[in-house]
C-alpha positions in Angstrom: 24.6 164.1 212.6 24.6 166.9 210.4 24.8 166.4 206.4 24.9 169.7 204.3 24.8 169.9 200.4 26.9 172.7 199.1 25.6 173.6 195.2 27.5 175.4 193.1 25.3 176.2 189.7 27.6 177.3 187.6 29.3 173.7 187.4 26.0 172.0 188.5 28.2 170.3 191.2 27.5 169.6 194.7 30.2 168.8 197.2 29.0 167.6 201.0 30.0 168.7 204.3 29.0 165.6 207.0 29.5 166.5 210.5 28.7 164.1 214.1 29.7 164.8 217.4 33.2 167.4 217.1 34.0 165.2 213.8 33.6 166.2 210.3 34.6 165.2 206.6 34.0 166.8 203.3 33.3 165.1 199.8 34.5 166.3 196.9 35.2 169.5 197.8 35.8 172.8 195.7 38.6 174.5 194.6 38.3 177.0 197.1 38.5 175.3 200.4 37.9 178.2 203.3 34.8 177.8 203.4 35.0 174.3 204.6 37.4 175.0 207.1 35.0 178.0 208.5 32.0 175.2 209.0 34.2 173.1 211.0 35.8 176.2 213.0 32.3 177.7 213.6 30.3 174.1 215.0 34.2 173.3 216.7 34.6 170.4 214.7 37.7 168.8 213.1 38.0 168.1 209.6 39.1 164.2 210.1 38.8 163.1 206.4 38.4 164.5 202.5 36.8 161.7 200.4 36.9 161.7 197.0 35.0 159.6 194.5 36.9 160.0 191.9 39.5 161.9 189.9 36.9 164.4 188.9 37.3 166.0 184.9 34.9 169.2 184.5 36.5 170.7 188.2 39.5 170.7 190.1 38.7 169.7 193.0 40.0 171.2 196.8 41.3 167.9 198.2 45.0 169.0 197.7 44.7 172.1 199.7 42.3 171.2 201.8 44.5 168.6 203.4 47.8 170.9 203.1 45.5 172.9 205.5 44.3 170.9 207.8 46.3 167.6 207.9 43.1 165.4 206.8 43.9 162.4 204.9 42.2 162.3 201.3 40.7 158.8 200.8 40.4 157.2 197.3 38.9 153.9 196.4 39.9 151.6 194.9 42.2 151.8 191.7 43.1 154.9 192.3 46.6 156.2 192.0 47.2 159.6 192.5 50.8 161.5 192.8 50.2 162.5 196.4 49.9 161.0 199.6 46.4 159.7 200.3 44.9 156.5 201.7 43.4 154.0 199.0 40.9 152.2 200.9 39.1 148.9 200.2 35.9 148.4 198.9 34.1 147.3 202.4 36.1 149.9 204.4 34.6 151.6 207.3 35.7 155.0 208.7 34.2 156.5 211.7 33.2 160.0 212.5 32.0 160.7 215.5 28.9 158.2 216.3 28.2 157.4 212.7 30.1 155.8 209.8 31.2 155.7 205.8 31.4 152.7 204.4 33.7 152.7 201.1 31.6 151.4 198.1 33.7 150.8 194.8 31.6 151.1 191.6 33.5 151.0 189.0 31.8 152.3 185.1 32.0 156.0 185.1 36.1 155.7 186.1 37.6 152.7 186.9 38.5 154.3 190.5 35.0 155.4 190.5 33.6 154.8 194.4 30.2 155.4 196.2 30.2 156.7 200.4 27.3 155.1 202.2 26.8 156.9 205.5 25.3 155.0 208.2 23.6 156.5 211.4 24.3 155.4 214.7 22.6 152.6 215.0 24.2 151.6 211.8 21.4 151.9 209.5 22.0 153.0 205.6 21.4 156.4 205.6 22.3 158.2 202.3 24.7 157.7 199.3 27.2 160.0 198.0 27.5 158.9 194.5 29.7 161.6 192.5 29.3 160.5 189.2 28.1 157.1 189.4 24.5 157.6 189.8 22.6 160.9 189.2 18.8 161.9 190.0 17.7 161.0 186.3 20.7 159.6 184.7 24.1 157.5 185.2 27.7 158.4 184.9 28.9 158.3 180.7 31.1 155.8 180.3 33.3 157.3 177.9 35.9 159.6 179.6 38.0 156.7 181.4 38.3 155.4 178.2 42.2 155.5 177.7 43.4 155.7 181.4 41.2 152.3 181.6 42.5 150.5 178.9 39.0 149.4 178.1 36.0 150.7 175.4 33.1 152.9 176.4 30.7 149.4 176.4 33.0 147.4 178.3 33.5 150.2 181.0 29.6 150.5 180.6 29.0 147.1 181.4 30.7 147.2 184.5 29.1 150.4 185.6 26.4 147.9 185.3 27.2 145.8 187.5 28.2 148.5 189.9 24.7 149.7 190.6 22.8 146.4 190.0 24.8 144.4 192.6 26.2 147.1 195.1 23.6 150.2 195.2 20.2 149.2 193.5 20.8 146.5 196.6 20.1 149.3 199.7 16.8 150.5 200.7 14.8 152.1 199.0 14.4 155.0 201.7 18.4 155.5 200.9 19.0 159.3 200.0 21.0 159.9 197.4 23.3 162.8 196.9 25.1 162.4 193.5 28.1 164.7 192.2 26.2 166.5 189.4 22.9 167.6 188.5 21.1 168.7 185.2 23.6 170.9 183.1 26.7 169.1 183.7 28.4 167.6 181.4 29.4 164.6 183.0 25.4 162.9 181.8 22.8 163.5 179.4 19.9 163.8 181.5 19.9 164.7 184.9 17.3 166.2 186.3 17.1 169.7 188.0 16.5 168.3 191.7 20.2 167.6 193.4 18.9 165.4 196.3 16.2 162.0 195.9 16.1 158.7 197.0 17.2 155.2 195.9 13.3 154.1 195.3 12.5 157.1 193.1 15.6 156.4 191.1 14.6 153.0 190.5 11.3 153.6 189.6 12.0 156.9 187.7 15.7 156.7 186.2 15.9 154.8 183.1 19.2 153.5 183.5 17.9 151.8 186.2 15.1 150.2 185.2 14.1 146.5 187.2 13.7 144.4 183.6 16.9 146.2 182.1 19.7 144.0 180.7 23.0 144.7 180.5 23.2 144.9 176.7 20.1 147.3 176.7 21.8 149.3 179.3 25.1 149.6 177.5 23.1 150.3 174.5 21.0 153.4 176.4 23.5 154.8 178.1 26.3 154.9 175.5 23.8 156.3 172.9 23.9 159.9 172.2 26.4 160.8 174.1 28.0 164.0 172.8 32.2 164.8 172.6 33.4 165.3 175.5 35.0 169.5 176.5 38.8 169.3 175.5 39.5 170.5 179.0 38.6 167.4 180.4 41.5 165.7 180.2 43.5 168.7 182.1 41.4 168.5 184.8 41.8 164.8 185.7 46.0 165.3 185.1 45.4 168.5 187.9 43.6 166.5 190.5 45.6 163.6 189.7 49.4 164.6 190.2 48.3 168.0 192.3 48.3 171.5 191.4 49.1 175.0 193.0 47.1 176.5 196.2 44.1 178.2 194.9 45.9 181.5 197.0 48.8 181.4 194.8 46.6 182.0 192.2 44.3 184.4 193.5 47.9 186.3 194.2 49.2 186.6 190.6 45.5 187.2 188.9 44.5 189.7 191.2 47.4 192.2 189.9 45.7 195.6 188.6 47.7 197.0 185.2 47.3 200.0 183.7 46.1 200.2 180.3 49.6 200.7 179.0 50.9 197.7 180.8 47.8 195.2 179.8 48.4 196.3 176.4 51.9 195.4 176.8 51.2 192.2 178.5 49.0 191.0 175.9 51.3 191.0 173.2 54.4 189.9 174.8 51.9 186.6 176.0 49.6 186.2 173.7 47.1 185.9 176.3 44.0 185.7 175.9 41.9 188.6 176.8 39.0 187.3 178.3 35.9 189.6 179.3 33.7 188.3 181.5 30.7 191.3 181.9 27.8 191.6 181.4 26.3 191.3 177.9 25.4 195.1 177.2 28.8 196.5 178.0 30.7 194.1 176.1 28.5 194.5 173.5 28.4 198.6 174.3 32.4 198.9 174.4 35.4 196.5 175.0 39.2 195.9 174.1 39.7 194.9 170.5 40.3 191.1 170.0 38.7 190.1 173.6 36.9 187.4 174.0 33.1 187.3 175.9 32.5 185.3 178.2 30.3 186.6 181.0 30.0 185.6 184.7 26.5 185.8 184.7 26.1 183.1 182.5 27.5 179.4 182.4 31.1 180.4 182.7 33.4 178.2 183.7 32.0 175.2 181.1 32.3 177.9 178.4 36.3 179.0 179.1 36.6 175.5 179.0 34.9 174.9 175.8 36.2 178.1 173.9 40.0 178.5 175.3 40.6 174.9 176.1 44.0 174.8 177.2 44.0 175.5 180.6 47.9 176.3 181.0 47.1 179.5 178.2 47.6 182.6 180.3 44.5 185.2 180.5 44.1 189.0 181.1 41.1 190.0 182.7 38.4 192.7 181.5 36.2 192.7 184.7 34.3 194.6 186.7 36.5 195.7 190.2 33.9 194.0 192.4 34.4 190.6 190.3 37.9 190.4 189.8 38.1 187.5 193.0 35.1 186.0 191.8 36.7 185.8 188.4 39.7 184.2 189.4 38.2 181.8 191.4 35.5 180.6 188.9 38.5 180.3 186.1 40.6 178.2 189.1 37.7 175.9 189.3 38.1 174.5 185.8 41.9 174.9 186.1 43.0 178.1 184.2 45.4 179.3 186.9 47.3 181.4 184.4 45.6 184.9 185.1 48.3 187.6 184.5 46.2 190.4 185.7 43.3 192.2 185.6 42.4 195.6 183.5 42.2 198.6 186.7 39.8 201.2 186.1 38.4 198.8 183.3 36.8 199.8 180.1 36.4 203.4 181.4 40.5 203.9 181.9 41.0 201.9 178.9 39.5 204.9 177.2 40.7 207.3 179.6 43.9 206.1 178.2 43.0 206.8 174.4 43.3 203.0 173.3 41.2 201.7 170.9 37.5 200.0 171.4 35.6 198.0 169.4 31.5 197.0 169.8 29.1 194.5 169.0 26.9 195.4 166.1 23.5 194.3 167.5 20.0 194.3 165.9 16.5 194.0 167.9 14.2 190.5 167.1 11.6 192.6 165.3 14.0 194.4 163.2 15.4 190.9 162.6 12.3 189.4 161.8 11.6 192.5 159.1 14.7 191.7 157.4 14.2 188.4 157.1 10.9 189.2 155.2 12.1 191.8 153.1 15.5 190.3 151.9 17.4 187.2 152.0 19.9 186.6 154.8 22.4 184.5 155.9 21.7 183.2 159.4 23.2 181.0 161.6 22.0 179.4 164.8 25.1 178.7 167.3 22.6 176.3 169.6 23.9 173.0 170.5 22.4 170.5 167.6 19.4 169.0 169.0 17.9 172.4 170.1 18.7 173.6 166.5 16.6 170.0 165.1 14.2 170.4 168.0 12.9 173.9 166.3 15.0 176.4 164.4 14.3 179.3 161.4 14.2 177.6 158.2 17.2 178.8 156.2 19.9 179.3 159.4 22.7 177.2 159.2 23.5 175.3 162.3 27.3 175.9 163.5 27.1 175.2 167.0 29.6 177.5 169.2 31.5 174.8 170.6 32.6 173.6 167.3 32.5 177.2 165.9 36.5 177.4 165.4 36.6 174.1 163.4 33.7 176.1 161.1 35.7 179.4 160.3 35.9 178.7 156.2 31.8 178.5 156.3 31.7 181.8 157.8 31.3 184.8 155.1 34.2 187.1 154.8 31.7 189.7 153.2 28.4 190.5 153.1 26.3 190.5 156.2 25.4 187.7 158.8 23.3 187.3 161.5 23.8 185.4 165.0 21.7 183.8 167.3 21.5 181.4 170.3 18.7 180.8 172.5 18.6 184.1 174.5 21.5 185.6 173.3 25.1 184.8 175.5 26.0 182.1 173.4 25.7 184.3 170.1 27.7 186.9 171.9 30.7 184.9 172.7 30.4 183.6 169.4 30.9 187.2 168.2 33.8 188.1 169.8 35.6 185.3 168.7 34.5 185.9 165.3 35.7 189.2 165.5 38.9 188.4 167.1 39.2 186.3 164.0 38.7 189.5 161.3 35.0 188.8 160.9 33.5 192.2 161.5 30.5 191.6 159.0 28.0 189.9 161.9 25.3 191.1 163.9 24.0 189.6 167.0 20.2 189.1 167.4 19.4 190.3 170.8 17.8 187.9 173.0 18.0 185.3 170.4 15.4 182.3 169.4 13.5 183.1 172.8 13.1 186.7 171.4 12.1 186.0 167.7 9.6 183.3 168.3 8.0 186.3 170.0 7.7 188.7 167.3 4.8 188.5 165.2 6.6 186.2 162.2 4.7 183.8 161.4 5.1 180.0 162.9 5.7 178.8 158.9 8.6 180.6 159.5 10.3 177.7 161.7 11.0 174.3 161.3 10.8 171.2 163.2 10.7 167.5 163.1 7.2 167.3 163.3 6.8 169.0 160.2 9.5 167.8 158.2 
């Protein structure tokens, strides 16, 4: 028996390829299936079943093609009800692969379809959990997003996620590994931890939500506390790996198209598609098309597309590099946004070529910053998410954090100058471009952002936190 975690950081997800004897299945798979495939092919295994524990929001998953390409059967749990052909199984169900077993777990709370895969060795004893996003290292599956398709409030659907864990999984072994759907930086919790495998004991001796003297009403009360709006693609995503969605290679197909300057121009106004950039920092900031929007691959991408564009049927131009442009496509398909038009050829350097017109980033240095700060008054505004911005921030910025900056455009000056800042600088940089994209050319970007000024020499006074309120 062979059980293989497959990570993907930049949604903080982790799918699971389980092979035994010429037998394998995949769990929650990604958008992009070939690689899956390749395992099997490699070890001479078949792909026997795709499991899925749920209808997943912040990805799309690769059951859909995965099974158009191989002829496995996707398996739901219970509830579920999805516009293709799958097999719902019943809570209790066993499925064998090769000398070992999955045994089908519903535990309802996070989704009402919601369902746990305990694998069993040979000899038939508990091995490990796959718990998508019932149960993370740390943390518990919010109870807020099936809200709607449930019929039922966030504390009911709390209090059965409850139940779920108290009477089906806090019931195995302690030595039980666990392998949950997300780890620390998704947004399907509020704190999971960085490690992405553990065991059952540790999580019941370490994860709050799990806690031995814990009743139900304290644990609806925990876990439904603080939790923060959910990302408006959300939504899309369950309705795409619901009722299906295009192969991943159609996609790739239309996106990867190379236009000239002329004819990206020309697409981007007959469209209205977004132009999204996604390079690194210092060109962007250095040179790009006017009206583009930053949001680089080297940071975390997909989340923020989802975030900032939102609707995922909006078509998109591409400003990449010509080594990314797959990469690009395939990150964007991940989240849903199949509607890539094309991609910039020759990028920003033909774009000139050309003779179109650029635009830049007006940037300023965290010293120069600082001196500015001391030697005038300026307006300043900290685009961090709200509790790093309470945890510690400069004591006359403004808080407008970026995912809720195009619901604050009437606080931002039309004249005058203003400075931006994150924590290390992406953020404040996609903030800018849409700003600019907006008519707000008055704004500079701190470079390297909070990180960077608390390293100057301005004095700690300077800053403001709880603790000194």
């Amino acid at each position: 028996m062979k059980v293989e975690q497959i990570y993907t950081g930049c949604l903080a997800q982790g799918a699971y390829y389980i092979e035994c004897c010429d037998e394998a299945v995949v769990i929650d798979p990604l958008r992009e299936v070939q690689q899956y495939i390749d395992r099997a092919e490699a070890g001479g295994k078949k792909i026997k079943y795709i499991f899925e524990t749920h209808f997943h929001a912040d990805f799309v998953s690769g059951h859909v093609t995965l099974a158009e390409k191989t002829g496995a059967p996707i398996v739901f749990g219970p509830n579920a009800q999805p516009k293709f052909q799958a097999h719902i199984a019943e809570h209790g169900e066993v499925f064998q692969v090769g000398k070992v077993t999955i045994e089908v777990i519903h535990t309802p709370g996070h989704t009402m379809e919601s369902t746990t895969y305990l694998l069993r060795d040979k000899a038939g004893k508990p091995h490990a959990i796959f718990t998508g996003d019932t149960l993370f290292l740390g943390d518990v599956g919010r109870p807020d997003l099936a809200q709607k398709s449930a019929d039922m409030t966030q504390e009911m659907l709390a209090g059965t996620l409850f139940d779920s864990l108290r009477n089906k999984l806090m019931t195995l072994p302690d030595e039980v590994i666990v392998y949950p759907g997300h780890g620390a930086g998704s947004a399907c919790g509020k704190n999971m931890s960085s490690e992405t495998v553990g065991t059952l004991g540790d999580q019941k001796a370490n994860n709050y939500a799990l806690r031995a003297d814990m009743t139900k009403s304290e644990f609806v009360a925990e876990v439904t506390n603080g939790l923060l709006p959910p990302p408006a693609y959300f939504p899309l995503n369950v309705k795409l790996n619901k009722e299906g969605y295009v192969s991943i290679d159609e996609v790739l197909a239309q996106g990867g198209r190379g236009l000239s300057p002329a004819a990206f121009e020309a697409a981007a106004n007959e469209t209205n598609a977004v132009i999204l950039d996604v390079r690194s920092m210092d060109a962007f900031a250095t040179a790009h098309v006017p009206r583009s929007t930053f949001i680089g691959l080297d940071g975390n991408f997909a989340p923020w597309v989802g975030a900032m564009i939102v609707d995922v049927k909006q078509p998109i131009l591409l400003v990449t590099d010509q080594d990314k442009v797959e990469e690009a496509i395939t990150r964007l398909s991940r989240v849903g946004f199949d509607h890539v038009l094309g991609y910039l050829e020759g990028g920003i350097a033909e774009w000139k070529k050309a003779g179109m017109e650029v635009d830049a980033i007006t940037s300023v240095g965290a010293e120069e910053f600082s001196r500015l700060r001391k030697n005038s008054d300026i307006k300043v505004i900290d685009v961090r998410k709200p509790g790093e911005y309470l945890s510690e921030h400069i004591v006359e910025a403004e808080s407008i954090p970026l995912v809720a900056l195009n619901g604050h455009l009437a606080e931002i000056p039309a004249e005058g100058d203003f400075y931006l800042h994150c924590l290390s600088g992406y953020r404040s940089l996609i903030a800018m471009s849409i700003l600019k994209a907006r008519g707000f050319h008055n704004g500079t970007n701190v470079l390297g952002g909070f990180n960077a000024i608390k390293e100057t020499d301005t004095p700690l006074s300077d800053y403001v936190c709880p603790s000194t309120l």
